[in-house]
C-alpha positions in Angstrom: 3.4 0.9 10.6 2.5 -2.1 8.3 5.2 -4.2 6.0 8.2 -6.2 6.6 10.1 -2.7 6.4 8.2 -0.1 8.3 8.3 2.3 8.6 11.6 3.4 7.3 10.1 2.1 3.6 7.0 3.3 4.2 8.1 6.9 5.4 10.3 6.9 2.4 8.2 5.8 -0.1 6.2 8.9 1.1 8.6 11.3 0.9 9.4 9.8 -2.7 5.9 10.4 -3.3 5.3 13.8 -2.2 8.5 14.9 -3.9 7.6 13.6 -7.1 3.8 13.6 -7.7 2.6 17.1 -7.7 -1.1 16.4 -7.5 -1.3 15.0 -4.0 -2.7 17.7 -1.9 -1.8 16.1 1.3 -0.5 12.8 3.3 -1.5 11.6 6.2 1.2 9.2 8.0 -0.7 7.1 11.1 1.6 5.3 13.3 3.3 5.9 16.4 4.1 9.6 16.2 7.4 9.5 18.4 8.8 6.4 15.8 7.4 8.0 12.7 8.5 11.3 13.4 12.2 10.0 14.2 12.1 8.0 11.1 11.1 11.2 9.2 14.0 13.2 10.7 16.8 10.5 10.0 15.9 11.0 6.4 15.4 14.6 6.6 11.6 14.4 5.7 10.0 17.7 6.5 6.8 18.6 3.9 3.9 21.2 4.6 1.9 18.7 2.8 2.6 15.9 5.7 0.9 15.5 8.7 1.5 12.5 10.8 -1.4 11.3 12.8 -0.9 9.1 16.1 -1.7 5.4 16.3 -0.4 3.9 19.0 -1.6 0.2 18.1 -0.5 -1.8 15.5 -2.0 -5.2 13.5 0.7 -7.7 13.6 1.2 -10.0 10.2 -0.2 -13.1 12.2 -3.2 -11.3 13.6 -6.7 -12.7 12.7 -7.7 -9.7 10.5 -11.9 -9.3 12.1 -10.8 -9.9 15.4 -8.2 -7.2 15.2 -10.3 -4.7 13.8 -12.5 -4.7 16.7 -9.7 -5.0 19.2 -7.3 -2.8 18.3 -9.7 0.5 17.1 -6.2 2.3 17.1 -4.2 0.9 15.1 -2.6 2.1 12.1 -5.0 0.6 9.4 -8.1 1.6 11.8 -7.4 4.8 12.1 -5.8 5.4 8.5 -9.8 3.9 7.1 -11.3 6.5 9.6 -9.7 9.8 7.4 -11.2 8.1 4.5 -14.6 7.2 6.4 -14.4 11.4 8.0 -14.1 12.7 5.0 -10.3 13.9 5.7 -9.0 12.4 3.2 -9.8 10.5 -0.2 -7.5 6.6 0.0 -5.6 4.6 1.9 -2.5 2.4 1.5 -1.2 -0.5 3.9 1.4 -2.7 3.5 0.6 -4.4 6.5 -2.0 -7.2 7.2 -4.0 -7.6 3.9 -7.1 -9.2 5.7 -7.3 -6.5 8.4 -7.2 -3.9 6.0 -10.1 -5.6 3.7 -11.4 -6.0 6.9 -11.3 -2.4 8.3 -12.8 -1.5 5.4 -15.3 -3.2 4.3 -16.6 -3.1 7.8 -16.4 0.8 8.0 -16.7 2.3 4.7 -19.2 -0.5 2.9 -18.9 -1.5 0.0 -20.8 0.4 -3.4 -24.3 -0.2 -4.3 -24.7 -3.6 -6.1 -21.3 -4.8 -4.8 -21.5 -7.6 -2.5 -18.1 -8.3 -2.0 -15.0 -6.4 -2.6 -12.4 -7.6 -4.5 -8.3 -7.6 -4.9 -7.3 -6.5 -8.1 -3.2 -7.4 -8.6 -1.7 -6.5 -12.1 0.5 -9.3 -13.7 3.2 -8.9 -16.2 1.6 -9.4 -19.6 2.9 -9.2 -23.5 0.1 -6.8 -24.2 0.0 -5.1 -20.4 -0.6 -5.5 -17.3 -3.5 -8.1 -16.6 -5.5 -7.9 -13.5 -6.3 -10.9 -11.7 -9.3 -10.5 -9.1 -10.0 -11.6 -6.8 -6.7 -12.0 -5.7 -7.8 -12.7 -1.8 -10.1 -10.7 -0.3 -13.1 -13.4 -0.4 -11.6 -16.6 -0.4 -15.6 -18.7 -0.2 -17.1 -16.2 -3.5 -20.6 -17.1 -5.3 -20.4 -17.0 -8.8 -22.2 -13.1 -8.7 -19.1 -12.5 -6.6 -17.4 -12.9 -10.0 -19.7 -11.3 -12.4 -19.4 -7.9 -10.0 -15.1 -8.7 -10.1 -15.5 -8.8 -14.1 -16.9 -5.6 -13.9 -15.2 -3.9 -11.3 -12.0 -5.1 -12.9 -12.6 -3.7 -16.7 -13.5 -0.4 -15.5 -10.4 -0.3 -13.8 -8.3 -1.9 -16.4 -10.3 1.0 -18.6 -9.8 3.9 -17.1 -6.6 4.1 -14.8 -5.2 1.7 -17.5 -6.2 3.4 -20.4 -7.5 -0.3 -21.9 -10.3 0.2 -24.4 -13.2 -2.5 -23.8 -10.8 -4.7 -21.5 -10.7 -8.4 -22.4 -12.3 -10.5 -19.5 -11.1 -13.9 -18.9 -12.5 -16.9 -16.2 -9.9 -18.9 -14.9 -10.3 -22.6 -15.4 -8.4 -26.0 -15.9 -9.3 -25.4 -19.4 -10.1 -22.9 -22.8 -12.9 -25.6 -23.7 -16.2 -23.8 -22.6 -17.0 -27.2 -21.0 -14.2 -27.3 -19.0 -14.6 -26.7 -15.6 -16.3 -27.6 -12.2 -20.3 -26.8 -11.3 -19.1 -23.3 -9.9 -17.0 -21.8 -12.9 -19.5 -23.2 -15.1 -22.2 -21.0 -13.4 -19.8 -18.2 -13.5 -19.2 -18.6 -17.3 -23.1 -18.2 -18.0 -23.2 -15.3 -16.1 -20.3 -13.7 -18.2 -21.4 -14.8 -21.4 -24.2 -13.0 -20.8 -23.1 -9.8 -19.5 -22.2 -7.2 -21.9 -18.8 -7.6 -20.8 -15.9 -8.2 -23.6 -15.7 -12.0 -22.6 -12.9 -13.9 -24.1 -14.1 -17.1 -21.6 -12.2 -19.7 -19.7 -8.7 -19.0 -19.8 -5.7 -20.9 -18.6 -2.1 -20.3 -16.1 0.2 -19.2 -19.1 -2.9 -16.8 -20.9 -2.0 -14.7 -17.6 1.0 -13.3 -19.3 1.2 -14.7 -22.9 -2.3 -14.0 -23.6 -4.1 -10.4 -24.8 -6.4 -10.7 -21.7 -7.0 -7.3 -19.5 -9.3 -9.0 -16.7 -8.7 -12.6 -15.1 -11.8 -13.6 -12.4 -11.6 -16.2 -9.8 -12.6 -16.7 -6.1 -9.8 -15.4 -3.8 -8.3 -18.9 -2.7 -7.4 -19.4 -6.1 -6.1 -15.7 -6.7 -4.2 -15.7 -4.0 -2.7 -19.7 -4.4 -1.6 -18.2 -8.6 -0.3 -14.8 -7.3 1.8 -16.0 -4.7 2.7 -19.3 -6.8 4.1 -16.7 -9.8 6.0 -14.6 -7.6 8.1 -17.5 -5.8 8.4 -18.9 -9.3 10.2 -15.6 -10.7 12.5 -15.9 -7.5 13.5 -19.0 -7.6 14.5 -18.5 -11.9 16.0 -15.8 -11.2 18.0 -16.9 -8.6 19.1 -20.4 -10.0 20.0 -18.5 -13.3 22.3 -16.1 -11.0 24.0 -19.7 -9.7 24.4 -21.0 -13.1 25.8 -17.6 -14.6 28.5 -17.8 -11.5 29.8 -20.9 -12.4 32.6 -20.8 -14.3 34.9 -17.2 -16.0 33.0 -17.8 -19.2 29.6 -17.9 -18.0 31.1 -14.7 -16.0 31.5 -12.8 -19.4 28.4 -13.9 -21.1 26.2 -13.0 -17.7 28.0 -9.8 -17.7 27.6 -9.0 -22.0 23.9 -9.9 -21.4 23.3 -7.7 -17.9 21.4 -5.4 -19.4 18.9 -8.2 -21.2 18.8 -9.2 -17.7 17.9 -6.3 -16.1 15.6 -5.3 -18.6 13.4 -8.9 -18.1 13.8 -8.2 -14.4 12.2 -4.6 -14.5 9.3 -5.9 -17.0 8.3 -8.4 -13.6 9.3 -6.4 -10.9 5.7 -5.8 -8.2 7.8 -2.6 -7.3 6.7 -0.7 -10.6 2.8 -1.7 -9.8 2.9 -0.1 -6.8 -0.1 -1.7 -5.0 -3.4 -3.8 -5.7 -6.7 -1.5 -5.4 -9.7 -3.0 -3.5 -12.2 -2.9 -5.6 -15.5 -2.3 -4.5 -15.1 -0.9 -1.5 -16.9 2.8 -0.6 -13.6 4.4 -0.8 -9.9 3.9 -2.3 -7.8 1.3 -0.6 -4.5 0.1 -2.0 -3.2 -2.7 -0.7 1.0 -3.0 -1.2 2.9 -5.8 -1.0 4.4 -6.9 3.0 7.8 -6.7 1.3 7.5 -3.1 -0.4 10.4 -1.2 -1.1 10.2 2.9 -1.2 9.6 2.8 -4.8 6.7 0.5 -4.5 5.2 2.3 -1.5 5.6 5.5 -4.0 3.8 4.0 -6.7 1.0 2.4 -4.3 0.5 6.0 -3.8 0.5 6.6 -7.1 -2.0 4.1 -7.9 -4.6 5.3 -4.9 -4.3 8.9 -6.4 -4.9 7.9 -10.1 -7.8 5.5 -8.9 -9.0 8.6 -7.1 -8.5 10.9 -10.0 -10.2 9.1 -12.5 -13.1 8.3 -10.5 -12.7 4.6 -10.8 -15.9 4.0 -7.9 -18.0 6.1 -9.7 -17.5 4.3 -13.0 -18.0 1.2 -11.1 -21.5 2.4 -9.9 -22.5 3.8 -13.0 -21.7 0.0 -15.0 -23.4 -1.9 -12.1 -26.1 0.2 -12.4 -26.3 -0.3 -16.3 -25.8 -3.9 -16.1 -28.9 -4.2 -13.8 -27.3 -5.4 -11.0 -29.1 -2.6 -9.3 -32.6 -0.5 -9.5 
């Protein structure tokens, strides 16, 4: 029930889903079971591999996430983190309230041994491929071991749903000097300079997609503050070039004998093709999509939770924490 859409995205991202990625052995749809299951028939949705399961509470956008955790125990996010908590089923994937569904669960799943605090990992368009920045805001008040435990969380999953060999970590600062800085990302530099981590160090805004950098760290105010700063910026280009393109007949024909430039720089950015932004850290698979999602970025958030499940992305995060010394 989550999303500026829902569910009629979210019910058809599903279907898209089930229809074109084999391996999903079933899909659980929590929501209001009399809206869901008229959604499902007005797009002629039937699947033996669907099974809707009712909510009848839902977490509105402006909700304080904790608070609504604990209030509403039957929402849609509560009770889509309890199949994963049971046992019934392996991820989950909102596109509703990002804080109640870090907060639903962290609270009920925990987060792995040696992780103190889970982390948002959201891929950004990059000349070499996708770069992950994290946290993108789950913990906006992190301590620089917040960081180190993002670093590594991050290159595993860069590594192995990403197929990145020895991932390039970056720390995002207000410059590439290794002095740069304030007292916090200082800290956090030492800490990933001495990690066995493929540390490139402090990296700026434009290394984010000009730069061969897999991992970008940083607390989740400042994740959050970039990620939603680069994705107004892309509107707002693309929307005065579409103004200046309609101006005159002659702008017309050279707009319309470059479309498919166009369309091709559009595709290269577009959040839809990403899908979703795992939770790292977590004792579980959460994907987090974007409020805005469209079918084919629900379908590919489900995508993403199945691959992260598939390649066993947690227990690679265990095993490197472990190695690291992070834990006995």
């Amino acid at each position: 029930m989550g999303g500026d859409n829902a569910p009629h995205c979210v019910v058809a991202g599903a279907k898209d889903a089930l229809s074109e990625l084999p391996f999903i052995e079933r899909l659980y749809l929590t929501g209001d079971e009399t809206t869901v299951k008229a959604e499902m028939d007005r797009q002629g949705f039937s699947h033996a591999k669907v099974e809707i399961v009712h909510a009848p509470e839902t977490v509105e956008m402006h909700e304080e996430a904790v608070k609504s955790v604990r209030r509403k125990k039957k929402s849609s996010i509560s009770i889509a983190v309890d199949l994963v908590k049971n046992g019934d089923c392996e991820a989950v994937v909102s596109a509703g309230n990002t804080g109640a569904a870090v907060a639903s669960t962290t609270i009920k799943l925990r987060t792995l041994p040696g992780v103190e605090r889970a982390g948002i990992a959201s891929a950004l368009p990059n000349e070499y491929g996708p770069c992950n920045i994290i946290d993108a805001g789950a913990n906006v008040d992190a301590k620089p071991s917040h960081l180190l435990q993002y670093a590594i969380m991050g290159s595993v999953y860069a590594e192995h749903v990403q197929g990145k060999e020895n991932p390039v970590v970056g720390l995002m600062s207000v410059g590439e000097e290794d002095s740069k800085g304030n007292s916090f990302t200082k800290e956090v530099f030492e800490l990933l300079k001495n990690s066995p981590l493929n540390f490139k160090g402090n990296v700026e805004g434009h290394d984010l997609f000009e730069s061969p950098v897999d991992v970008v760290v940083c607390d989740g105010f400042i994740g959050n503050v970039v990620l939603k700063s680069c994705e107004a910026t892309a509107k707002v280009v693309f929307k005065w070039l579409k103004q200046e393109l309609t101006i005159s007949p002659f702008r017309q024909m050279g707009a319309l004998m470059a479309k498919g430039a166009f369309v091709a720089t559009l595709e290269r950015g577009n959040y839809e093709n990403y899908g979703g932004s795992p939770l790292l850290g977590v004792n579980g698979t959460c994907i987090i999509a974007h409020g805005s999602s469209s079918p084919l970025a629900i379908k590919n958030a489900i995508r993403v939770a199945a691959e992260s499940v598939r390649h066993e992305v947690n227990p690679h995060i265990e095993e490197k924490i472990q190695k690291y010394g992070l834990i006995g």
